[in-house]
N, CA, C and O atoms as a GROMACS GRO file, in nm:
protein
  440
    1UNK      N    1  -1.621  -2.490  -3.487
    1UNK     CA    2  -1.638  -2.529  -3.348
    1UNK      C    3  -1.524  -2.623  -3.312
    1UNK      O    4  -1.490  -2.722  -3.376
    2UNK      N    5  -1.464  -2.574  -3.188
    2UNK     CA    6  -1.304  -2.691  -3.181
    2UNK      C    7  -1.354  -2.706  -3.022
    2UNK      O    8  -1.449  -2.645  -2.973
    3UNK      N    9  -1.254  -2.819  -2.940
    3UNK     CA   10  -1.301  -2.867  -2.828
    3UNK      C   11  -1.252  -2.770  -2.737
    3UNK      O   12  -1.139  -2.724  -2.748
    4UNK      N   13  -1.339  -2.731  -2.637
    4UNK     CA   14  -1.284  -2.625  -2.525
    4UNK      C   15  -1.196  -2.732  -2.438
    4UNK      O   16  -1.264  -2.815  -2.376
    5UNK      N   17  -1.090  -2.740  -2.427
    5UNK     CA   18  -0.997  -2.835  -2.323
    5UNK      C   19  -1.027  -2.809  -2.207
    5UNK      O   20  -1.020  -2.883  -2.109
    6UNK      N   21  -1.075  -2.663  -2.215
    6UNK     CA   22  -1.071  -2.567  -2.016
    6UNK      C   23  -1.188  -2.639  -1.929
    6UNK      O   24  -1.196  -2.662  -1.808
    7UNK      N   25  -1.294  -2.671  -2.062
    7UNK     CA   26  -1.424  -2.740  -1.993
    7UNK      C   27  -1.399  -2.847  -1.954
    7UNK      O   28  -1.420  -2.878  -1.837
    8UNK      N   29  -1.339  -2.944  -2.057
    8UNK     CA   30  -1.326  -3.093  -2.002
    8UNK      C   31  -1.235  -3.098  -1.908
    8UNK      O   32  -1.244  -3.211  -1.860
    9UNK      N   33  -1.142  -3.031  -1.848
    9UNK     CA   34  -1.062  -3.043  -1.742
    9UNK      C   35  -1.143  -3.025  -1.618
    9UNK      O   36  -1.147  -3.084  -1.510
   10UNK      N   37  -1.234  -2.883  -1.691
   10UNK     CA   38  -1.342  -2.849  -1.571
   10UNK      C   39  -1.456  -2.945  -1.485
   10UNK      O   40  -1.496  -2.963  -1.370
   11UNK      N   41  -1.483  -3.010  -1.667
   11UNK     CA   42  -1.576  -3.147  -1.587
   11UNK      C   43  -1.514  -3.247  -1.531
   11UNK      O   44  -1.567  -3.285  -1.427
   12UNK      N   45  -1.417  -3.304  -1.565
   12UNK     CA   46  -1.370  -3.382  -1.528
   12UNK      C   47  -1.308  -3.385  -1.361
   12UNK      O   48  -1.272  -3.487  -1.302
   13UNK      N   49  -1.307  -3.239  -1.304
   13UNK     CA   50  -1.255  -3.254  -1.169
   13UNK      C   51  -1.447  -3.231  -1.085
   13UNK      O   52  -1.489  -3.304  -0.995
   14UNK      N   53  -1.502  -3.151  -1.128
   14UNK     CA   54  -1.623  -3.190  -1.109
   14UNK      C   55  -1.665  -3.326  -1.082
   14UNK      O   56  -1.683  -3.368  -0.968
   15UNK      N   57  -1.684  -3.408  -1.207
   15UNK     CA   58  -1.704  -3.545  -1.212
   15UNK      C   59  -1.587  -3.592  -1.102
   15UNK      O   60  -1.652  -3.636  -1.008
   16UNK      N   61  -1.453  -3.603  -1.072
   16UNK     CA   62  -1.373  -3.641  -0.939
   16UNK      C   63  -1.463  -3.599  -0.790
   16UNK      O   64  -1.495  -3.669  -0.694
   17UNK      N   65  -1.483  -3.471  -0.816
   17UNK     CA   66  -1.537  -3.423  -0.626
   17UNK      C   67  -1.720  -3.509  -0.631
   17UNK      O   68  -1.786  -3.526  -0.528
   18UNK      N   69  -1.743  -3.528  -0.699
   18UNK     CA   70  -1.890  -3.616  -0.697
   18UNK      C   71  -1.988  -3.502  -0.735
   18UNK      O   72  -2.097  -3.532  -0.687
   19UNK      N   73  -1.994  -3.394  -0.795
   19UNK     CA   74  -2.056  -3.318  -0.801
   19UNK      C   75  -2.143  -3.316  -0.982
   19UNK      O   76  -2.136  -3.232  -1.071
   20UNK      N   77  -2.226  -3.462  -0.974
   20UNK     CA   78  -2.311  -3.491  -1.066
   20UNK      C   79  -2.404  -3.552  -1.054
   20UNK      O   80  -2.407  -3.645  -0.973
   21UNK      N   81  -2.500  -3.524  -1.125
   21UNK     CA   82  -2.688  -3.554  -1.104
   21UNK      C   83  -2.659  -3.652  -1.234
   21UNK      O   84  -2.589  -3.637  -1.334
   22UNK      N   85  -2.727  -3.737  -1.196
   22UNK     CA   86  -2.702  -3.888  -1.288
   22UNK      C   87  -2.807  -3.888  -1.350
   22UNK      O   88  -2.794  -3.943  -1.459
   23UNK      N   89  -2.949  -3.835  -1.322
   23UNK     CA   90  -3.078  -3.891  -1.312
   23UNK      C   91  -3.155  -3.737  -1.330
   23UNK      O   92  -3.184  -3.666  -1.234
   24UNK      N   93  -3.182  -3.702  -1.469
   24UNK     CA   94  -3.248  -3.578  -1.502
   24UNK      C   95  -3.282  -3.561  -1.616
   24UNK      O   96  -3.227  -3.608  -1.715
   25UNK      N   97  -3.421  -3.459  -1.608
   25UNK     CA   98  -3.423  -3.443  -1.788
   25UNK      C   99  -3.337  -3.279  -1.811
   25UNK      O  100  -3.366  -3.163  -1.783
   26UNK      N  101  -3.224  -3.343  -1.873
   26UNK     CA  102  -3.163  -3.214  -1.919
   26UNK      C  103  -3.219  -3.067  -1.999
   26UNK      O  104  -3.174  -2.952  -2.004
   27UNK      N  105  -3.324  -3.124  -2.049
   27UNK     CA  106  -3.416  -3.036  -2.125
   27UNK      C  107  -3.512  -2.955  -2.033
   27UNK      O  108  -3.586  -2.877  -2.093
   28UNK      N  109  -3.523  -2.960  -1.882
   28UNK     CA  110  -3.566  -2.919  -1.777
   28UNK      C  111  -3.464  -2.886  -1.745
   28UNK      O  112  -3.515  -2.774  -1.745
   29UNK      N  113  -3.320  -2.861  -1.703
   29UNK     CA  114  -3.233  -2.812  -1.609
   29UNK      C  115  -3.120  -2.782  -1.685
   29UNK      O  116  -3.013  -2.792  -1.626
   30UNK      N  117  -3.118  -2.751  -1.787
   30UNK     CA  118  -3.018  -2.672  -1.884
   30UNK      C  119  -3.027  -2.529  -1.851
   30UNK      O  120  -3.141  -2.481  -1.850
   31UNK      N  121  -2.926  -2.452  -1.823
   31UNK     CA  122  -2.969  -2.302  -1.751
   31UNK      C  123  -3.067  -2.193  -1.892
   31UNK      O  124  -3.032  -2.192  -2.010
   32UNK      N  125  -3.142  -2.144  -1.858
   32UNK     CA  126  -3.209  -2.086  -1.914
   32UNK      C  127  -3.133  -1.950  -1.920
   32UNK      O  128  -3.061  -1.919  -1.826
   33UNK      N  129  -3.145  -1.879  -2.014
   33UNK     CA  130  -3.066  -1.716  -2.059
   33UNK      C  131  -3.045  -1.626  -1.938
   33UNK      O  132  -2.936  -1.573  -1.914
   34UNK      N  133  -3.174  -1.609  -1.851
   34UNK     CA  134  -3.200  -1.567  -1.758
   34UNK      C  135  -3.084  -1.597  -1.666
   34UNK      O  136  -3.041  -1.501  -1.602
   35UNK      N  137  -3.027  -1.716  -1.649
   35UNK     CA  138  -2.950  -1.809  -1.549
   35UNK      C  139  -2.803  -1.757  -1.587
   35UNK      O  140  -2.710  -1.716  -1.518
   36UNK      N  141  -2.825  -1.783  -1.769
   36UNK     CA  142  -2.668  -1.763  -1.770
   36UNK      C  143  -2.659  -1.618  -1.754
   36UNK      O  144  -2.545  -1.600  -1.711
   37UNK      N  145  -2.702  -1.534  -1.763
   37UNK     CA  146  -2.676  -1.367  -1.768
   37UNK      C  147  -2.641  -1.352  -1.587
   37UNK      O  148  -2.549  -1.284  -1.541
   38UNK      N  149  -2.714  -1.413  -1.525
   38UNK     CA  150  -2.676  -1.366  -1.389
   38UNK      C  151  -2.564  -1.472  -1.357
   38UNK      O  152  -2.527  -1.460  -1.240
   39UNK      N  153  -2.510  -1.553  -1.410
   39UNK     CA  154  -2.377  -1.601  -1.377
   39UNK      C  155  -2.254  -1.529  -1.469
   39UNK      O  156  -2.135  -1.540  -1.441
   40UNK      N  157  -2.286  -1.484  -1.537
   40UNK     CA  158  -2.246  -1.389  -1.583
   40UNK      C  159  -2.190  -1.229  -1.528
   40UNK      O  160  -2.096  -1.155  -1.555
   41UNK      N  161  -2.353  -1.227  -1.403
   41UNK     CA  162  -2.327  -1.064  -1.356
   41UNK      C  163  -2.214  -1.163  -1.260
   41UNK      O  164  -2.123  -1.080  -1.260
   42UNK      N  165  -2.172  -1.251  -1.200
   42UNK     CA  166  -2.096  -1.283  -1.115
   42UNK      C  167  -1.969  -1.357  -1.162
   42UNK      O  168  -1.897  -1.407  -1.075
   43UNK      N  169  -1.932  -1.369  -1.303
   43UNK     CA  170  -1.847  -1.454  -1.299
   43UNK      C  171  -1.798  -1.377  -1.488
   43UNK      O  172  -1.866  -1.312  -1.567
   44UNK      N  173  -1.674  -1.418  -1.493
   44UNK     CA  174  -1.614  -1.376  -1.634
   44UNK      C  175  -1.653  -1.472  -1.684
   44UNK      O  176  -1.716  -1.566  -1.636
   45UNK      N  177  -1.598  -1.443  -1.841
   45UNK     CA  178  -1.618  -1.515  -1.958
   45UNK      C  179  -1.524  -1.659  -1.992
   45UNK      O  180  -1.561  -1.756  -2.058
   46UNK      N  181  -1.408  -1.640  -1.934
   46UNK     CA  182  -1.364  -1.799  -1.886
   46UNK      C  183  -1.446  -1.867  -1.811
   46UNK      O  184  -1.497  -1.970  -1.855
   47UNK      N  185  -1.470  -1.826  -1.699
   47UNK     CA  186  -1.534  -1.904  -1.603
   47UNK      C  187  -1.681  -1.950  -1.646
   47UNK      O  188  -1.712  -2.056  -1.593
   48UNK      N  189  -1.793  -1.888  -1.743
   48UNK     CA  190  -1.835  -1.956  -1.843
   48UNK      C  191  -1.809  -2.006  -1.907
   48UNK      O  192  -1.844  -2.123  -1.892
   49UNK      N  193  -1.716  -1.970  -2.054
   49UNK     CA  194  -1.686  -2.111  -2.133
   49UNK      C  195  -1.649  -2.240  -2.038
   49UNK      O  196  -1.637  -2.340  -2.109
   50UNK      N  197  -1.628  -2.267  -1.906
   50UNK     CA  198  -1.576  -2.354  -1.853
   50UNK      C  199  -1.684  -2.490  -1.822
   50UNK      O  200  -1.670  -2.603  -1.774
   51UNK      N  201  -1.800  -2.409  -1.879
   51UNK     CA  202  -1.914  -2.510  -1.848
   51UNK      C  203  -1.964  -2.543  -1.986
   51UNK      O  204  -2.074  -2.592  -2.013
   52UNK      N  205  -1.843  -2.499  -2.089
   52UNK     CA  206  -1.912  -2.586  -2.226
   52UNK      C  207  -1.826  -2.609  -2.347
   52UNK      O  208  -1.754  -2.520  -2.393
   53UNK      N  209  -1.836  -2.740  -2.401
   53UNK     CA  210  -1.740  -2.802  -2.463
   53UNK      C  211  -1.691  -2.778  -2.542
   53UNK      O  212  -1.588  -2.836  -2.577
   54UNK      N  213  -1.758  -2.660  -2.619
   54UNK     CA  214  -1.744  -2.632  -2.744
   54UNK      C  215  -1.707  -2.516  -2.750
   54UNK      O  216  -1.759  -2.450  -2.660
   55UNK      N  217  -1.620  -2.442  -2.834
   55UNK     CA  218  -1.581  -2.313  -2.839
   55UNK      C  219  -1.602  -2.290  -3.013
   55UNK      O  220  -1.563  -2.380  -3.088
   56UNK      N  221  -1.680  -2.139  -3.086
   56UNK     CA  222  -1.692  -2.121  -3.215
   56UNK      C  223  -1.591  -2.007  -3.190
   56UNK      O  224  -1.574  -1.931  -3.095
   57UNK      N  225  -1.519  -2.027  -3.332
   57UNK     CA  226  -1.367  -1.958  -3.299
   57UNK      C  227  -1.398  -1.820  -3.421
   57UNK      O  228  -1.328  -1.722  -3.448
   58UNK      N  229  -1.494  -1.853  -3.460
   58UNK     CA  230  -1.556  -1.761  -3.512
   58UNK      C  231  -1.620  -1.654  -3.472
   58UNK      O  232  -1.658  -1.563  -3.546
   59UNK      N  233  -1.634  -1.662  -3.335
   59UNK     CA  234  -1.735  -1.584  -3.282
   59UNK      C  235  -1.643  -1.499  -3.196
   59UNK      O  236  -1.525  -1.531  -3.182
   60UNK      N  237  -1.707  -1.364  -3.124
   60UNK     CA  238  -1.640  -1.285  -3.072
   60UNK      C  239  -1.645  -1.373  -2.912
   60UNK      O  240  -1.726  -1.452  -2.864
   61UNK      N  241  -1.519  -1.314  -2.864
   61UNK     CA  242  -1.482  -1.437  -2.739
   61UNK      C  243  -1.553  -1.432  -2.608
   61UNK      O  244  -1.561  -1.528  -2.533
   62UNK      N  245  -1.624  -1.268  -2.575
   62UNK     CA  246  -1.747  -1.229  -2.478
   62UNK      C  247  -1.863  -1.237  -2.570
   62UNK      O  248  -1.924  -1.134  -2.601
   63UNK      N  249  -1.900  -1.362  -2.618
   63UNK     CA  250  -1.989  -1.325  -2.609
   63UNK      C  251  -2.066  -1.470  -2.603
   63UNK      O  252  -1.987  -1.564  -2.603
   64UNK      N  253  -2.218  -1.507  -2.596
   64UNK     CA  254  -2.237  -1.677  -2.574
   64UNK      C  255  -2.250  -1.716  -2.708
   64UNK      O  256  -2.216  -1.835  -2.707
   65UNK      N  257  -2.278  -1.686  -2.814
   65UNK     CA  258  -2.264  -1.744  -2.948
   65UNK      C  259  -2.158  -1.825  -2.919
   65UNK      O  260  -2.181  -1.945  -2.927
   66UNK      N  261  -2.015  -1.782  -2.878
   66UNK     CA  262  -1.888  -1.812  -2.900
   66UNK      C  263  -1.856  -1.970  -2.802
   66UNK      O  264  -1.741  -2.014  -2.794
   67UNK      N  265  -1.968  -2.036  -2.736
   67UNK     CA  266  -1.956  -2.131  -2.628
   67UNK      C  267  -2.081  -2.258  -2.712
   67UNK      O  268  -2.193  -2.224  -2.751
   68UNK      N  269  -2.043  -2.353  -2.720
   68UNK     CA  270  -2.164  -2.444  -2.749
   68UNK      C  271  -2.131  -2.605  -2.684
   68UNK      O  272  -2.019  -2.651  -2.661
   69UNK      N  273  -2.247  -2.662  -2.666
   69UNK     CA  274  -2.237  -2.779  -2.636
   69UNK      C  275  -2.204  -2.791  -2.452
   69UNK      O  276  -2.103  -2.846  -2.408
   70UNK      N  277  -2.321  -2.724  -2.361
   70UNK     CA  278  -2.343  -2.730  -2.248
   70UNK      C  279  -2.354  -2.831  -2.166
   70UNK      O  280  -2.458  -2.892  -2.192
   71UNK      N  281  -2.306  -2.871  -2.095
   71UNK     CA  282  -2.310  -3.004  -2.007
   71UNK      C  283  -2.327  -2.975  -1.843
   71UNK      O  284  -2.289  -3.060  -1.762
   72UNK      N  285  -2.374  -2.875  -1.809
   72UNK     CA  286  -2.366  -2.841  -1.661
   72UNK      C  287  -2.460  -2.723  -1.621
   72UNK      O  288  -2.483  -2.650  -1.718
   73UNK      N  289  -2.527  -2.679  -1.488
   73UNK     CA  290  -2.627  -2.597  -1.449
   73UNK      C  291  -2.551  -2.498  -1.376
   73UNK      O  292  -2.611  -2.433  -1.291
   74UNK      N  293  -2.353  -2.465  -1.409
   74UNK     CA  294  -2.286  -2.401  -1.329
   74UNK      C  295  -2.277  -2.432  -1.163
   74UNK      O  296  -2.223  -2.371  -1.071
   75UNK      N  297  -2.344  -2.536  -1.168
   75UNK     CA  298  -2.276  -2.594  -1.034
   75UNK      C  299  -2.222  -2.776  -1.010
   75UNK      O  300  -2.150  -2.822  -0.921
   76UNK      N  301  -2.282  -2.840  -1.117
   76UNK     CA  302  -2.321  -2.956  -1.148
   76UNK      C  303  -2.260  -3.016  -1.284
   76UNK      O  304  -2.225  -2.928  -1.363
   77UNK      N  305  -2.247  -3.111  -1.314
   77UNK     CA  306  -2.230  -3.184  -1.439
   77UNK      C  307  -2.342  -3.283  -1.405
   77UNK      O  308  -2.360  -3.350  -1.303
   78UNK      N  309  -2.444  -3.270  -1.575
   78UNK     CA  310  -2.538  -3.356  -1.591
   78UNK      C  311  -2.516  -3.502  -1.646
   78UNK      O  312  -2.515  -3.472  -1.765
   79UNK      N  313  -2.507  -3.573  -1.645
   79UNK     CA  314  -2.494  -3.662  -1.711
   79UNK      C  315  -2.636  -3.656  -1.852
   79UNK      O  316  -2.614  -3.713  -1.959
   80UNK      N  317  -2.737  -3.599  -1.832
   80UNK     CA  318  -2.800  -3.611  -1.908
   80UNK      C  319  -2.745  -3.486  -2.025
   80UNK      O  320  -2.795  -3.518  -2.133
   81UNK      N  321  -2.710  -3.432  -2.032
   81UNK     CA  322  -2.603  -3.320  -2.048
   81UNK      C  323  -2.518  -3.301  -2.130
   81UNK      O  324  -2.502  -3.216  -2.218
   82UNK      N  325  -2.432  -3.434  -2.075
   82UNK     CA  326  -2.366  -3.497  -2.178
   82UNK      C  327  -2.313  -3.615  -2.264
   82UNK      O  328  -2.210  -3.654  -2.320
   83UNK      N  329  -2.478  -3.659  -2.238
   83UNK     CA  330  -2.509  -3.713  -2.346
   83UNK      C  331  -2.553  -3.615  -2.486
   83UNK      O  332  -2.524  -3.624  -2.606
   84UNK      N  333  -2.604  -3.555  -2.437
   84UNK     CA  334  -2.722  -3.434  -2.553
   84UNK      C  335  -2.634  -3.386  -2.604
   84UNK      O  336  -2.652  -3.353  -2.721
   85UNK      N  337  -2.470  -3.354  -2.525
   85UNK     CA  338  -2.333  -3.283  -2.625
   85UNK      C  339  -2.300  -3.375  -2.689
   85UNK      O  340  -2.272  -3.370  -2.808
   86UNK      N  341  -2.297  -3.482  -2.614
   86UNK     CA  342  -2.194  -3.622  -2.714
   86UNK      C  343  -2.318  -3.642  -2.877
   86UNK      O  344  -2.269  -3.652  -2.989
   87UNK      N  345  -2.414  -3.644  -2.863
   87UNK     CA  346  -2.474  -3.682  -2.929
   87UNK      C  347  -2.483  -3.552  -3.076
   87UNK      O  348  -2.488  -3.588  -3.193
   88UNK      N  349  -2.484  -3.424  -3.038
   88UNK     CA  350  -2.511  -3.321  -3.089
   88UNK      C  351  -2.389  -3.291  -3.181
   88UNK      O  352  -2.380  -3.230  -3.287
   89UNK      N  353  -2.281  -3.370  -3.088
   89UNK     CA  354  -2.140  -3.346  -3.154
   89UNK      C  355  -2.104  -3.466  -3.243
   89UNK      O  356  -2.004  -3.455  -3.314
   90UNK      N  357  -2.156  -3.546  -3.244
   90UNK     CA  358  -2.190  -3.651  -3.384
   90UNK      C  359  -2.301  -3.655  -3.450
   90UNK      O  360  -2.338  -3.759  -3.506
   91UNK      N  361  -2.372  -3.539  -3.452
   91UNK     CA  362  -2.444  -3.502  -3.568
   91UNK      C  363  -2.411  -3.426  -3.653
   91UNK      O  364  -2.447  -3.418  -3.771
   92UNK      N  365  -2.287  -3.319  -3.549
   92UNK     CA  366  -2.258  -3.225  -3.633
   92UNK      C  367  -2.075  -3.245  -3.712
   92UNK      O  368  -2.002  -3.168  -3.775
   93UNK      N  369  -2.062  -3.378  -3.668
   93UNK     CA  370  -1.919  -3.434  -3.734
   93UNK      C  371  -1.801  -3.341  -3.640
   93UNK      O  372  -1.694  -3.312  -3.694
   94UNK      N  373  -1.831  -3.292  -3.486
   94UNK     CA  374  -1.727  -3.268  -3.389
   94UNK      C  375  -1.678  -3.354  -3.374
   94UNK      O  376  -1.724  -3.393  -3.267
   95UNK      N  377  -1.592  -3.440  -3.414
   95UNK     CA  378  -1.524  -3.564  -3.321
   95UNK      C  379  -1.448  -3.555  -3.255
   95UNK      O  380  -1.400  -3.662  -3.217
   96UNK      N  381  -1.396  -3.447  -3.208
   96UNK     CA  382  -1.341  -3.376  -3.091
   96UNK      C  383  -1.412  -3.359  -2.943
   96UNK      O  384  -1.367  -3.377  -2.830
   97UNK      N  385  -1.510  -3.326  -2.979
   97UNK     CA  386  -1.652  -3.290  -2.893
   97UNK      C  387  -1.668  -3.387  -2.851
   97UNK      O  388  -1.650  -3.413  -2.732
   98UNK      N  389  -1.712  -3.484  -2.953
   98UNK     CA  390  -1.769  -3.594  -2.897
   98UNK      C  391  -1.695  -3.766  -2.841
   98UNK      O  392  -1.750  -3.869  -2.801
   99UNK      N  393  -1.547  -3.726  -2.865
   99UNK     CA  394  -1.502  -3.789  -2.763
   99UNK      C  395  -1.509  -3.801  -2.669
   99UNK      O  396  -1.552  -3.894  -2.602
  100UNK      N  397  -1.433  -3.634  -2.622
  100UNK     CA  398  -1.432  -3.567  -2.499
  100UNK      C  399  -1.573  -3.583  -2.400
  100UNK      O  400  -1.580  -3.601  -2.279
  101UNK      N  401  -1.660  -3.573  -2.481
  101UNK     CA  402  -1.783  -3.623  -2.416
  101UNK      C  403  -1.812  -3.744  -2.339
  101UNK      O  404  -1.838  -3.749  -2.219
  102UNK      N  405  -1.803  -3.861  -2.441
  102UNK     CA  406  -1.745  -3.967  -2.428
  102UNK      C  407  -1.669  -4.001  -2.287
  102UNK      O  408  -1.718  -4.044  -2.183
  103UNK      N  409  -1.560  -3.975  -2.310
  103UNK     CA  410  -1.464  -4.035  -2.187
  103UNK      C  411  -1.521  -3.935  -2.076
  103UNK      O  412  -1.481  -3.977  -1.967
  104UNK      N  413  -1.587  -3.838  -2.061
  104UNK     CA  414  -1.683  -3.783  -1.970
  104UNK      C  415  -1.793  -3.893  -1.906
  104UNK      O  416  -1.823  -3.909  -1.787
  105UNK      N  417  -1.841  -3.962  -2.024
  105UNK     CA  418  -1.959  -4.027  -1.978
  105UNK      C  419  -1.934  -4.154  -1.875
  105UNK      O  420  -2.006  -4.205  -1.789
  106UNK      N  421  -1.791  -4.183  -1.925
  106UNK     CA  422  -1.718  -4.335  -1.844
  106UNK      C  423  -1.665  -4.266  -1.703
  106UNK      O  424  -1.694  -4.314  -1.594
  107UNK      N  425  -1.613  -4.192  -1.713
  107UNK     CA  426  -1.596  -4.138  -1.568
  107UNK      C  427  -1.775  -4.120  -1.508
  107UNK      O  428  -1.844  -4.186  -1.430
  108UNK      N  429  -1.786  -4.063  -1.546
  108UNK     CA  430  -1.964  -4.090  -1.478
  108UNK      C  431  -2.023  -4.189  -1.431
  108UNK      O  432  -2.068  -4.197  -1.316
  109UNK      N  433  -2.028  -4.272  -1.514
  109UNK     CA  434  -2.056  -4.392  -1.560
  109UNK      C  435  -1.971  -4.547  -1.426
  109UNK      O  436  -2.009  -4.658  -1.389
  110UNK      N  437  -1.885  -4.485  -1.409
  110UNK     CA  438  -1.758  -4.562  -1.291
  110UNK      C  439  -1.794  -4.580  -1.165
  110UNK      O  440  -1.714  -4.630  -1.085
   0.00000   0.00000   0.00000
């Protein structure tokens, strides 16, 4: 798992236009399969990985195995979000991830 750069650029202009929910349980508003398949029928496979931090380079590149560590409902950046990446990504010794997370959270956080 290595850091998707495309996402954090992605959040990060997100997080600039104000387009984040500060105040949520992420475990309620994380897109459900259902959600991502129909952003999917509307949108490529960049334009998904773009909503998650993590890329498995292992994995085939269409497909969602290949995306981990979600921080957004495809319209939004959660802050609750990404915390659950920052945190997920220092359990799993990403310290890539979980920088990037990180300096996500201070822009939020500002």
């Amino acid at each position: 798992m290595k850091l998707n750069k495309e996402a954090v650029q992605h959040a990060k202009s997100l997080i600039h236009d104000g387009k984040v929910v500060k105040d949520s349980d992420w475990s309620k508003q994380q897109p459900s399969a259902d959600e991502e398949n129909k952003f999917l029928k509307n949108h490529d496979w960049d334009a998904y990985g773009e909503w998650y931090l993590g890329i498995d380079t292992d994995e085939n590149k269409e497909t969602k195995g290949r995306h981990g560590f979600p921080y957004g409902d495809f319209k939004k950046v959660y802050r609750d979000g990404v915390i659950a990446a920052k945190q997920r990504a220092a359990q799993n010794d990403y310290s890539d991830i979980e920088k990037a997370a990180d300096e996500l959270l201070e822009m939020i956080d500002k």
